[in-house]
C-alpha positions, 0 to 999 in steps of 0.5 A, spaced: 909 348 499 909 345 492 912 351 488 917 350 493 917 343 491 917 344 484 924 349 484 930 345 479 935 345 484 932 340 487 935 335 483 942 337 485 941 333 492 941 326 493 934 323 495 935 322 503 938 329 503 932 333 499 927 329 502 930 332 509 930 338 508 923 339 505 920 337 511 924 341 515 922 348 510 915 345 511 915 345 519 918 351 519 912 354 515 907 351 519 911 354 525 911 362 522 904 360 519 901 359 526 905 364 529 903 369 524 896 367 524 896 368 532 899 375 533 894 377 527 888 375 530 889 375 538 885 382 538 880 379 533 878 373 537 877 371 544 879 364 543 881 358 540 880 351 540 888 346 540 883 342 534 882 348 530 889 350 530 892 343 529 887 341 523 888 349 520 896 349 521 897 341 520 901 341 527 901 336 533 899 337 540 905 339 542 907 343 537 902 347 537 902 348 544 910 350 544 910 355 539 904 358 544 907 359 549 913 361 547 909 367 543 906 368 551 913 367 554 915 372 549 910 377 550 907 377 543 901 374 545 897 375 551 893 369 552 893 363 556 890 356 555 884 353 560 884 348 565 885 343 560 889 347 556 884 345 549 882 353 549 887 358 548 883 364 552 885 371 548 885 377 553 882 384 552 889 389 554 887 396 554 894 400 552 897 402 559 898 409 561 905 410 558 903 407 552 897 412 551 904 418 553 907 415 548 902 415 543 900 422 545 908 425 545 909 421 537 903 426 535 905 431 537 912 431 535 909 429 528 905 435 527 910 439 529 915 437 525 910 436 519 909 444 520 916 446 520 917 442 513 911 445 510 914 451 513 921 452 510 919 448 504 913 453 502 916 458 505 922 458 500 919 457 494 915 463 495 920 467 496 924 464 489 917 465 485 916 472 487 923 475 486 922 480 492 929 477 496 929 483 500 923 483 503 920 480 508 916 473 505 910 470 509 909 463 507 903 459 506 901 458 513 903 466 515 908 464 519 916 466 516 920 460 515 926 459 518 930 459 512 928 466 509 929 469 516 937 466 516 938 469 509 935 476 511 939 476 517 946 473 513 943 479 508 943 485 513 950 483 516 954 482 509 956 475 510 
């Protein structure tokens, strides 16, 4: 906040108007600095006292306690506080079915896409280093590329 504090510009606002804004930009900070800290952090810890996070974050009470249960509301942490609400209590989520699916379904497309790049890519400049663009090129991997089969097939029917 003090490099912010330091920037030239500031002179050009009054006093009261200067004074204003600066506040508001370091509440802002302490907001997203508490927000970050907590959505890093929910799988590293099992809890959190309010008094940490109000002498760590410079925040009240009940600014500390809004901001979490909006990120709760919001789906960005689970957690919940205890009876007295002085712990935030993290809760251990293990992916969901769907979620392992979903994870599964990404690797597999990634790998297949991955092996069609190599594929065309090696596949075509074996083709241009060895010079042979009648023959049938194999590529790297053993497969013909995709590429090398359109322009045999372009080759034998004159286009």
């Amino acid at each position: 906040m003090k490099h912010i504090q330091t920037i030239t510009a500031w002179s050009g606002f009054p006093t009261a108007s200067r004074e204003a804004l600066l506040t508001m930009l370091r509440e802002k900070f302490q907001v997203l600095a508490l927000q970050a800290f907590l959505i890093r952090h929910a799988s590293t810890y099992q809890a959190v006292a309010m008094d940490l996070l109000m002498a760590m974050f410079d925040c009240s009470q009940s600014s500390v306690r809004s901001e979490v249960n909006i990120l709760i509301v919001q789906g960005f942490l689970n957690a919940a506080w205890n009876e007295d609400a002085s712990l935030l209590l993290f809760e251990d989520t293990l992916p969901s079915r769907v979620d392992v699916l979903s994870l599964q379904l990404l690797e597999k497309e990634l790998s297949e896409a991955n092996e069609r790049v190599k594929d065309e890519l090696y596949g075509e400049k074996r083709e241009e280093l060895k010079g042979n663009k009648g023959r049938r090129t194999v590529g790297v991997f053993g497969q013909r590329s995709n590429l090398i089969k359109t322009r045999e097939n372009k080759g034998r029917t004159g286009k």
